[in-house]
C-alpha positions as CSV (number, residue, x, y, z in Angstrom):
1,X,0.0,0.0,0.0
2,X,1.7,3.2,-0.7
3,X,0.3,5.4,1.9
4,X,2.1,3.4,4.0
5,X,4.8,4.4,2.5
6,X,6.4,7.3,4.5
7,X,9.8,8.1,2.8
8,X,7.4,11.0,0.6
9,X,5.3,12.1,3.3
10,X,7.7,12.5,6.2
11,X,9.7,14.7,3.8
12,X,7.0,17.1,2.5
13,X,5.7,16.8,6.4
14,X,9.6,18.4,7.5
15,X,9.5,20.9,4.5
16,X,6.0,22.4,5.8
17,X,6.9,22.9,8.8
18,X,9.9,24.3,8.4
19,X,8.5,26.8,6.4
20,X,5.9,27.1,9.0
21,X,8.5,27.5,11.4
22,X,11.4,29.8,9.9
23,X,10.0,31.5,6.9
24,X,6.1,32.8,8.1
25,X,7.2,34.4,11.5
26,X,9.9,36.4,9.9
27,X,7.4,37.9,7.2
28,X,4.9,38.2,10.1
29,X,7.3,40.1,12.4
30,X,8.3,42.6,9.8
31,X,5.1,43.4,9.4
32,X,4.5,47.1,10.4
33,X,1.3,49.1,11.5
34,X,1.0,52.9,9.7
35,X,-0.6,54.7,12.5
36,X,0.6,53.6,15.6
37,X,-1.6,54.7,18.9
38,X,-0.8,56.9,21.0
39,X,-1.7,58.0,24.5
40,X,-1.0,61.6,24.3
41,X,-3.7,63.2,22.3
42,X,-6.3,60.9,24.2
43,X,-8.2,62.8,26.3
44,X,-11.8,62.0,28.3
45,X,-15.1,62.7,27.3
46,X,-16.7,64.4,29.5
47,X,-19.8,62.7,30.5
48,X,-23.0,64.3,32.3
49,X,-25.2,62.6,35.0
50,X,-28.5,61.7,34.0
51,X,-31.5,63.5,35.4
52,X,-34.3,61.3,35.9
53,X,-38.0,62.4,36.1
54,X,-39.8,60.6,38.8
């Protein structure tokens, strides 16, 4: 049976993951955001209490 067979399957298993492993991170990590938050220019809404009519 070839499926049983692992000399192709075990190879193309170790080549995905090492792709997985050594390639995808490093493009994720470069990865860079354009506008980057920041706390400075946050400021709190004011908020009013609510007036309830009994």
């Amino acid at each position: 049976m070839p499926q049983l067979n692992p000399i192709p399957w075990f190879s193309i298993l170790l080549m995905t993951w090492l792709i997985f492993l050594t390639i995808i991170p490093m493009k994720v990590m470069k990865h860079t955001f354009e506008n980057k938050p920041s706390t400075d220019s946050a400021e709190k809404p004011k908020t009013k209490p609510l007036n309830w009519l009994w």
